[in-house]
C-alpha positions as CSV (number, residue, x, y, z in Angstrom):
1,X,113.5,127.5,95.0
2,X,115.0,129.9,97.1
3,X,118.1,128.9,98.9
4,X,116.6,128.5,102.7
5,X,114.5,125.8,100.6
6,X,117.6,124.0,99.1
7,X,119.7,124.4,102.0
8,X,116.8,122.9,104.0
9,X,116.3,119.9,101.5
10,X,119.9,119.3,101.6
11,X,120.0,118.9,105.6
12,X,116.5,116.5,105.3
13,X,118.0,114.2,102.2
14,X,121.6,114.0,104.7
15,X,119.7,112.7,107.8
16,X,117.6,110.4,105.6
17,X,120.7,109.1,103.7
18,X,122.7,108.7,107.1
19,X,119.9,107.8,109.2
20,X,120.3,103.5,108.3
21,X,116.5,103.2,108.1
22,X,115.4,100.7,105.4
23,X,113.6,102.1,102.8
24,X,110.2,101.2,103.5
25,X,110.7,102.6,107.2
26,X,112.1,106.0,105.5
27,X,109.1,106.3,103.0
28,X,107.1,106.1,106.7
29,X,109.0,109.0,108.0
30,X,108.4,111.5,105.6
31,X,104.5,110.5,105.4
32,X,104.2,110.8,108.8
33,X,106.3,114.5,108.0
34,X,103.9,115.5,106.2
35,X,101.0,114.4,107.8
36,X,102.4,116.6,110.9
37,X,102.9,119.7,108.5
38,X,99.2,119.0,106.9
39,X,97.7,119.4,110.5
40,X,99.9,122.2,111.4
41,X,98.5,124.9,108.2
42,X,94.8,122.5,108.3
43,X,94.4,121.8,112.3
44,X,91.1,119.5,112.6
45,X,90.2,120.2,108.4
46,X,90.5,116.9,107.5
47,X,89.1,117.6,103.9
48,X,91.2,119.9,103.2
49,X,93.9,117.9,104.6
50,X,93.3,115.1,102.4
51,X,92.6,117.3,99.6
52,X,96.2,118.9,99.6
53,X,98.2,115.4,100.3
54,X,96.1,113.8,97.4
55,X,97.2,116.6,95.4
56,X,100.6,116.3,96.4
57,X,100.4,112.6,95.9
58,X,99.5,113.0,92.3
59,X,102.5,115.4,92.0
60,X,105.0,113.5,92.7
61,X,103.1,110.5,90.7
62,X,103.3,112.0,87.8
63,X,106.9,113.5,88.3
64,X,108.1,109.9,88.5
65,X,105.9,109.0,85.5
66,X,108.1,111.8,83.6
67,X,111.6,110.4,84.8
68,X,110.3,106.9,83.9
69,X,109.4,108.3,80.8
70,X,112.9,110.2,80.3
71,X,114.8,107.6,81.0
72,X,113.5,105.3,78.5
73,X,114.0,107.9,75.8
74,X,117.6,108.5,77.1
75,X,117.9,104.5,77.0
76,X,117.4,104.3,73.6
């Protein structure tokens, strides 16, 4: 990660943190974040579009799967 990318996830996780939104209303605003930034690289490709949040979806489905799985090891 290069450090415009950690300084920029930093200032992102801040706002979100400080912003009061519940959580179901914060889980909204980065969908509709990266809904915005699919159309910006895909314009009108909505199969590609769909194709890279699926992806993306999965990722960070199977990221939690690993901390789950981490955890409980940890736990033990």
């Amino acid at each position: 990660m290069t450090p415009e990318y950690k300084t920029t996830c930093e200032q992102i996780d801040s706002i979100i943190k400080e912003s009061g939104l519940p959580e179901m209303q914060k889980y909204s605003l980065l969908t509709t974040c990266l809904s915005k930034v699919a159309h910006e690289y895909n314009n009108s490709d909505f199969a590609t579009m769909k194709v890279k949040l699926a992806l993306l979806c999965k990722t960070m489905l199977d990221a939690v799967e690993k901390a789950e799985q981490l955890y409980n090891k940890l736990k033990k």
